[in-house]
N, C-alpha and C positions, 0 to 999 in steps of 0.2 A: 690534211692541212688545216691550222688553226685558223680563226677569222680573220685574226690579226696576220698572220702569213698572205691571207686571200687578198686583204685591203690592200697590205705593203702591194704586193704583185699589181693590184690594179690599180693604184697612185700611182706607180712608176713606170707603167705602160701607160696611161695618162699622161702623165708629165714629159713623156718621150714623144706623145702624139704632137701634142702642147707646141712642145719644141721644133717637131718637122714644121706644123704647121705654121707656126715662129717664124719660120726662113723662106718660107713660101710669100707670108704675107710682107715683111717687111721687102725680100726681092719686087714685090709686087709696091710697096710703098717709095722703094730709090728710086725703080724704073718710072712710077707715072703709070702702074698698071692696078686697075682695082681689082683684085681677085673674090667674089664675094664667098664663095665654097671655103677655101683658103681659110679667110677672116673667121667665118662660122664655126670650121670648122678649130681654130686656135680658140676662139671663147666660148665656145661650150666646154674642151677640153681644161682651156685654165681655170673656168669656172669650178668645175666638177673638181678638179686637182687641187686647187686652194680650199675649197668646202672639206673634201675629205682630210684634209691637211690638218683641220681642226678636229678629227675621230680620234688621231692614235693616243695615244694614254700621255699623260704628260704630269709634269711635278713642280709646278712653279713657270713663270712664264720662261720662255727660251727665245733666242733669236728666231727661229720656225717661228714659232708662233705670233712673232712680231712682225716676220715679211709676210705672213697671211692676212695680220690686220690691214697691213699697208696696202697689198693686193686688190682686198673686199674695197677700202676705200678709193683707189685708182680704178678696180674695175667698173664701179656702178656708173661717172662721168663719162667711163672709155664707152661703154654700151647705151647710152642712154643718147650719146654722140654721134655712135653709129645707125645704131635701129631707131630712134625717134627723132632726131634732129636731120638726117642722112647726112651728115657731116656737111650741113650748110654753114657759112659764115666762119665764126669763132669754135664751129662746132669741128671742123676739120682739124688744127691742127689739135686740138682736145685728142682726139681721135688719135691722132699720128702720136704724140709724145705718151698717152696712156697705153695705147695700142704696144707698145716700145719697151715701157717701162714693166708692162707685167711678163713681155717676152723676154726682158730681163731681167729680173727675178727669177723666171724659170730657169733659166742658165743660168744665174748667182750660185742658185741651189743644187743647179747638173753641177758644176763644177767644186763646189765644197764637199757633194756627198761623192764624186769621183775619187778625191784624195780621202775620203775616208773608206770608199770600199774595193777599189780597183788596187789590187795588191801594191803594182811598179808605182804607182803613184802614191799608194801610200807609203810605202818606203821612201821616197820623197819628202814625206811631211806626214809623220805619226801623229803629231797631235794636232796640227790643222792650224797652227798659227808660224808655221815655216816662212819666212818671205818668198818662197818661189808659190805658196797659194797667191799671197797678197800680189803678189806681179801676175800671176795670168789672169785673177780677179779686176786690176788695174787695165788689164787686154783686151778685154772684155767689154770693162764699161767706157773708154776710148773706143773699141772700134761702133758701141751702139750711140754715145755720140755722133758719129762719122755719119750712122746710117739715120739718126734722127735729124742731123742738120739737112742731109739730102733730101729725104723722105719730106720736110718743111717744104725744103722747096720744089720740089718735082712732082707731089701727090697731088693734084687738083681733080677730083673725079668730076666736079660739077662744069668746069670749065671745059672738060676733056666730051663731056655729054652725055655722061653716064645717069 
């Protein structure tokens, strides 16, 4: 197996981890439950998944490489929110909406690189600018409003006495 096979394979089990851990944390941000394993265990993962995101070879800037910029800079306020500040004050919803937004990105990205490698889907949309991408991408980021508008109001660890 080449290196770049090795990387591909271990981005993408990252990025898969990323994502469980995505759904854990955010179920744990609608309900009002602070999951700290969970949280940890999503930003290390996205960390490590955005870093190497910047390894694979590349030829001019790409959108890739434009939601990793984005990522580096939401992720550094999202952790600095959570591990230094403990999501006191202003620091909480920081926390919640960056928390949110790199768990979406990680799914922007499941779902683009779905229709370009999952066969049925990509006979759906060979070149990736089909409107049935752009609607379940649309799905997507309406249902992570739903859960950031909740997650606003139901997250209160400090209140909760954590």
């Amino acid at each position: 197996m080449s290196g770049l096979a090795a990387l591909t394979i271990f981005h993408v089990i990252l990025s898969l981890i990323a994502i469980i851990a995505g759904v854990a944390l955010a179920r744990g941000l609608i309900s009002g439950q602070r999951s700290d394993r969970w949280t940890q265990i999503f930003m290390v993962t996205t960390a490590i998944t955005v870093l190497t995101g910047f390894v694979f070879p590349y030829h001019g800037f790409t959108p890739g490489i434009g939601v990793g910029i984005v990522c580096v800079l939401v992720f550094i306020p999202t952790a600095l929110a959570r591990y230094r500040f403990q999501m006191a004050g202003l620091w909480r919803p920081v926390f919640i909406v960056g928390a949110l937004a790199l768990f979406y990105f990680n799914c922007l990205v499941f779902v683009v690189q779905s229709f370009q490698k999952i066969p049925p889907l990509n006979a759906l949309a060979p070149t990736g600018g089909e409107p049935i991408v752009g609607i379940v991408q649309a799905v997507v980021f309406i249902a992570f409003l739903v859960v950031g508008f909740f997650s606003i109001r139901r997250f209160r660890p400090m209140m909760a006495g954590f």
